[in-house]
MARTI-282524 format. One record per residue (C-alpha): x, y, z; residue number from 0; residue in three letters. Coordinates in nm, 2 decimals. Layout:
BEGIN
      px      py      pz    i   aa
       X       Y       Z  NUM  ala
...
END
This chain:
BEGIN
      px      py      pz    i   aa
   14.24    8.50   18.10    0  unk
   14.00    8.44   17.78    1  unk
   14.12    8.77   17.70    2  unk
   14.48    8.70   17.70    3  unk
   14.43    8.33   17.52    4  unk
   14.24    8.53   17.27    5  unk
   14.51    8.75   17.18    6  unk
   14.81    8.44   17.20    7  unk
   14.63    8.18   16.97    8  unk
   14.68    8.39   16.68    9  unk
   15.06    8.40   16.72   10  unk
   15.13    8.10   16.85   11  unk
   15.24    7.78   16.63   12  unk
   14.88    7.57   16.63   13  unk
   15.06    7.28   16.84   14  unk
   15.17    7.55   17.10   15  unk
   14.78    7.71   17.07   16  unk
   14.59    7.34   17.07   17  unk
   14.80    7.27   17.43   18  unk
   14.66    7.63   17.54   19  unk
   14.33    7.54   17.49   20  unk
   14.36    7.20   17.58   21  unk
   14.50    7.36   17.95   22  unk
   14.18    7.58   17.93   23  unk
   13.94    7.33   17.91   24  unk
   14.08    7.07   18.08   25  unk
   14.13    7.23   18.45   26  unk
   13.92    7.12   18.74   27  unk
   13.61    7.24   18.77   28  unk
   13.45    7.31   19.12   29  unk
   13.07    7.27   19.16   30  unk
   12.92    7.52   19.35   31  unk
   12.69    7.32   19.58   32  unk
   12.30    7.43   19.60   33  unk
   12.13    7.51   19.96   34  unk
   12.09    7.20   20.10   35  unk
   12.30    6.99   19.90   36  unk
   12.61    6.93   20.12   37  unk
   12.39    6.84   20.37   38  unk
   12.25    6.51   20.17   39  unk
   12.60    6.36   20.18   40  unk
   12.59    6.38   20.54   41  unk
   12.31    6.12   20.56   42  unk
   12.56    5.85   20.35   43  unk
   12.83    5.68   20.44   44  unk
   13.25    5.82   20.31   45  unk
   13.43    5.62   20.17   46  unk
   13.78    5.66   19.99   47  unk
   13.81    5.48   19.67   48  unk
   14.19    5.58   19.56   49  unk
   14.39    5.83   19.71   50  unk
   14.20    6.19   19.73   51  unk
   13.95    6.02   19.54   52  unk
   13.59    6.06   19.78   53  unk
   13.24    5.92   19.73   54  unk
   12.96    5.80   19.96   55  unk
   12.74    5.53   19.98   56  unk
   12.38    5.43   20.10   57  unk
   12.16    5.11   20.21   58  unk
   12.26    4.81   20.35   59  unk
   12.11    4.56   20.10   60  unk
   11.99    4.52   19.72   61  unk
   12.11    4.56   19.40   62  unk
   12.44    4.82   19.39   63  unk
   12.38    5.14   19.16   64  unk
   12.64    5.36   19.09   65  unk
   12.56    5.75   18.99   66  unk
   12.84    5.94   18.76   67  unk
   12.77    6.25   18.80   68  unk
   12.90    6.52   18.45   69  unk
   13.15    6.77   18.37   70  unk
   13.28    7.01   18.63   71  unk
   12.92    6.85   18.83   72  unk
   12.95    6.68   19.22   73  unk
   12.77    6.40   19.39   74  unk
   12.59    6.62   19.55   75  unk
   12.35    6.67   19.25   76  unk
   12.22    6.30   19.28   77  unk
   12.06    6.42   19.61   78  unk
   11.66    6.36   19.47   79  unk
   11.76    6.07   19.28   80  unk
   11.92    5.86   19.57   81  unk
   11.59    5.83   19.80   82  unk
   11.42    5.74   19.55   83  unk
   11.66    5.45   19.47   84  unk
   11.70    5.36   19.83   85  unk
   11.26    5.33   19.88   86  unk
   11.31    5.10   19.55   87  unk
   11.58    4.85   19.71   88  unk
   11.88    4.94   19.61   89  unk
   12.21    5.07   19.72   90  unk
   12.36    5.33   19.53   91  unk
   12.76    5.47   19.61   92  unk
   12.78    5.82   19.42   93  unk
   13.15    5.93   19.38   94  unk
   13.31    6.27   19.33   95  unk
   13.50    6.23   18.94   96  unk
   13.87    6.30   19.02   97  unk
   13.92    6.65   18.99   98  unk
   13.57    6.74   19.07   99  unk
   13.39    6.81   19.41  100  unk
   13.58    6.67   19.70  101  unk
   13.78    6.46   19.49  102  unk
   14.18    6.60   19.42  103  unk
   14.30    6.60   19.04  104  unk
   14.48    6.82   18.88  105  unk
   14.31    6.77   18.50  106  unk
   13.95    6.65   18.38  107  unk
   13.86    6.46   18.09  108  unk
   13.70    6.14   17.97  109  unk
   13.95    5.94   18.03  110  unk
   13.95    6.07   18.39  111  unk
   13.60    5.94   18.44  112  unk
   13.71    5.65   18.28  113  unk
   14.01    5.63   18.52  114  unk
   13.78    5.68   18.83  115  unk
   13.55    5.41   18.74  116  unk
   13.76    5.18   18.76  117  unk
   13.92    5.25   19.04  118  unk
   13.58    5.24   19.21  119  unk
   13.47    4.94   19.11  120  unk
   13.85    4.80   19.21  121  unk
   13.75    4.97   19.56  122  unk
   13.37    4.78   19.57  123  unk
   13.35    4.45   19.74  124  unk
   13.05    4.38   19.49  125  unk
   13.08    4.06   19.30  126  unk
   12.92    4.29   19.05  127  unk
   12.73    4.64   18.95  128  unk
   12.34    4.58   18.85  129  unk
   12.38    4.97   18.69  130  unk
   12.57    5.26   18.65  131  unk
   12.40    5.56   18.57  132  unk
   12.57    5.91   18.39  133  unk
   12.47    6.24   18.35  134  unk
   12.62    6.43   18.02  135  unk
   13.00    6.35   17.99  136  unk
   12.99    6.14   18.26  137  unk
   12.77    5.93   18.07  138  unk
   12.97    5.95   17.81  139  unk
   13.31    5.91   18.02  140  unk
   13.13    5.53   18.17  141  unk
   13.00    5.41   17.88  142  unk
   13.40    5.47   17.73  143  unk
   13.53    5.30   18.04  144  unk
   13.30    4.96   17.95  145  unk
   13.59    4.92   17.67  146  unk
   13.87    5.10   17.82  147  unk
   13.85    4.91   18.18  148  unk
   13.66    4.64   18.09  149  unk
   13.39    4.82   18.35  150  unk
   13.02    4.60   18.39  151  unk
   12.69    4.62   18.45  152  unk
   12.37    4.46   18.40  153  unk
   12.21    4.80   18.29  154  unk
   12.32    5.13   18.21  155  unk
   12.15    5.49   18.18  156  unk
   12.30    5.78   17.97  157  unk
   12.09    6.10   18.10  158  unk
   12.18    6.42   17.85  159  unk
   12.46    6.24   17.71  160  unk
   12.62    6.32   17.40  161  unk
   12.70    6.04   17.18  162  unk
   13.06    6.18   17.14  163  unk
   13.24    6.44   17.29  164  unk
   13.16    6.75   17.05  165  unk
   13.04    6.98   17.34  166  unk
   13.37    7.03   17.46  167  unk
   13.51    7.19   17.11  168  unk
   13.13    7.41   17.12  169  unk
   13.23    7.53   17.43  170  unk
   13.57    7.59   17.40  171  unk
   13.51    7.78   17.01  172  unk
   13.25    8.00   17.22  173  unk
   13.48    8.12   17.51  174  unk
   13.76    8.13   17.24  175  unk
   13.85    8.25   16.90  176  unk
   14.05    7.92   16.78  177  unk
   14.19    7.84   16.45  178  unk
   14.08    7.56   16.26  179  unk
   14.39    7.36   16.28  180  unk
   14.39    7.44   16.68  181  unk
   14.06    7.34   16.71  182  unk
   14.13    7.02   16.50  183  unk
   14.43    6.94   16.70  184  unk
   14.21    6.99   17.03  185  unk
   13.95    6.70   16.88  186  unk
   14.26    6.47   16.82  187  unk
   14.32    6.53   17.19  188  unk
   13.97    6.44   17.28  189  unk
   13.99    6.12   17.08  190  unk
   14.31    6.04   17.22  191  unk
   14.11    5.99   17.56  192  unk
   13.89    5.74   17.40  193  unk
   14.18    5.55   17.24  194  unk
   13.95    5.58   16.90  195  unk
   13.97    5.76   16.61  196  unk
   13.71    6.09   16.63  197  unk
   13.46    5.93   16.41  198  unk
   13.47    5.59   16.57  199  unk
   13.42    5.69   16.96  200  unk
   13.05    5.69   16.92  201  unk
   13.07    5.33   16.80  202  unk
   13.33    5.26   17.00  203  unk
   13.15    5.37   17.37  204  unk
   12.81    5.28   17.28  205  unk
   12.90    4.90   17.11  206  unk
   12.61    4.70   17.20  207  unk
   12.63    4.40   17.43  208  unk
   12.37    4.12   17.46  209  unk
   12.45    4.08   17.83  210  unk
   12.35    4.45   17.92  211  unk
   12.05    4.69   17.87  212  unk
   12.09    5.03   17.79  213  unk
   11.82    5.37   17.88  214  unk
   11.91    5.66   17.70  215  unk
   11.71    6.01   17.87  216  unk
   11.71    6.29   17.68  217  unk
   11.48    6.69   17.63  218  unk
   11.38    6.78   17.33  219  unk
   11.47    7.13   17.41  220  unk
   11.81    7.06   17.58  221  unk
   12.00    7.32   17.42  222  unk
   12.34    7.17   17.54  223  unk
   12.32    6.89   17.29  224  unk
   12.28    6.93   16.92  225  unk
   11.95    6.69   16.93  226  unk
   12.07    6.38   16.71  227  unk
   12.26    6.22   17.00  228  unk
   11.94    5.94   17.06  229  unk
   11.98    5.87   16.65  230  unk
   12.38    5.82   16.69  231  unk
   12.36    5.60   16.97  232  unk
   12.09    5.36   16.87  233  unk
   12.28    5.27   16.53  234  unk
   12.58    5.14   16.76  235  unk
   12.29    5.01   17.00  236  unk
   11.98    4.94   16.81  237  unk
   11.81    4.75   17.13  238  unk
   11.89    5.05   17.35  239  unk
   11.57    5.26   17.48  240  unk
   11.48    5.61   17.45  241  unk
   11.30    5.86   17.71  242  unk
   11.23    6.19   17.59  243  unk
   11.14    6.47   17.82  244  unk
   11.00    6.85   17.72  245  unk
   11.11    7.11   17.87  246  unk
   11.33    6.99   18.14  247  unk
   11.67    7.11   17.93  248  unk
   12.02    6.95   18.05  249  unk
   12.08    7.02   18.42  250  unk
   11.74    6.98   18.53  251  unk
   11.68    6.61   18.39  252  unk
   11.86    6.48   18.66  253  unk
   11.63    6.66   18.93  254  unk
   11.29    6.60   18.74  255  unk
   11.05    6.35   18.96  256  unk
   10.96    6.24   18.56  257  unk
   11.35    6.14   18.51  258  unk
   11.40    5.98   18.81  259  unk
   11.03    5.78   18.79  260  unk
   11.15    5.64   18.44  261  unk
   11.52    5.57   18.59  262  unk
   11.39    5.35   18.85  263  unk
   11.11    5.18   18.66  264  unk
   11.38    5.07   18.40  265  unk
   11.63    4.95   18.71  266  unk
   11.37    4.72   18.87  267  unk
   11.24    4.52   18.55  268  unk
END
């Protein structure tokens, strides 16, 4: 198929080519469990939070945590980070993003994670979220739906998140020769999921509020992100905290006993 879009973009009209690419990298994406991991959601409790829409849920008692798992990622990748949330007090509910894992959709984006936030927290009897918790663009896509869906919390943690949603165009202009005006009309379409101008979606998502606290967790050697995300974020949210990690890179963070120890300590002061 990369092939064929390879050999189309340079004749198509760049509208025609930017909704190509936007069709490319917007599909579903479906996680390819680990050994083990489908067998961690066994030991929660389903729940449906919108139609098609699946996550699970444990404890009985404490705080409520909520874990946003990233792009084309599953709950099941949360499944070191939940016992250790559970021996600390809490209850945590880990959903599947709408078009991800176990959850129907038939496009991704930021604005979908936006979109399934929401209707979460609409599906929660909570009178409130202590903290919601995002790897990479899912990070990104709940910090976005503070503004976009008025979504709370007492404290939030952005783990490998970029501070706007460049990786998308990296990864799209590595899988595909585009043309500068495709690829610009592909960031317009990224922005348009924000409801923010492209420059303005880092201060947009990551505006700082005096009622929240913020933990950002980032490697130094996460080759994912371009390594300026931290500085981005704190001039939007100069209060915010920083954890840096070596040699961990972007997938792992989210399974290091080092990221998870730092996670909790931050959720229980």
């Amino acid at each position: 198929m990369i092939g064929i879009i390879n050999q189309l973009l340079p004749l198509l009209p760049a509208r025609a080519g930017a909704a190509l690419v936007c069709r490319l990298a917007f599909r579903p994406y479906r996680y390819r469990s680990k050994p083990g991991e489908q067998d961690f959601l066994k030991s929660g409790r389903h729940l449906l939070y919108g139609p098609g829409l699946h996550a699970w849920r444990w404890g009985v008692s404490g705080p409520l945590i909520v874990l946003v798992h990233g792009w084309g990622g599953a709950s099941v990748q949360w499944h070191r980070f939940v016992p250790a949330l559970i021996d600390a007090g809490f209850q945590v509910v880990v959903p599947d993003i709408a078009g991800h894992g176990q959850s129907a959709g038939k496009r991704i984006g930021f604005d979908v994670f936006a979109d399934s936030l929401a209707a979460l927290r609409r599906s929660l009897d909570e009178s409130g979220i202590h903290a919601l918790v995002g790897h990479s663009a899912g990070g990104l896509g709940m910090m976005a739906a503070r503004y976009l869906h008025g979504l709370d919390a007492r404290k939030f943690v952005c783990i490998a998140t970029p501070s706007y949603p460049y990786p998308p165009v990296k990864v799209v202009q590595k899988k595909v020769r585009t043309p500068e005006r495709v690829t610009g009309l592909f960031r317009d379409a990224l922005a348009r999921q924000f409801r923010a101008g492209w420059d303005q979606i880092t201060a947009q998502a990551f505006r700082e509020s005096t009622a929240s606290e913020l933990l950002l967790v980032f490697d130094r050697r996460d080759r994912y992100l371009d390594g300026d995300d931290a500085a981005r974020i704190l001039a939007a949210w100069p209060s915010a905290r920083v954890h840096w990690t070596e040699d961990l890179g972007h997938e792992n963070l989210i399974r290091a006993e080092a990221t998870i120890a730092a996670v909790v300590q931050f959720l229980t002061i």
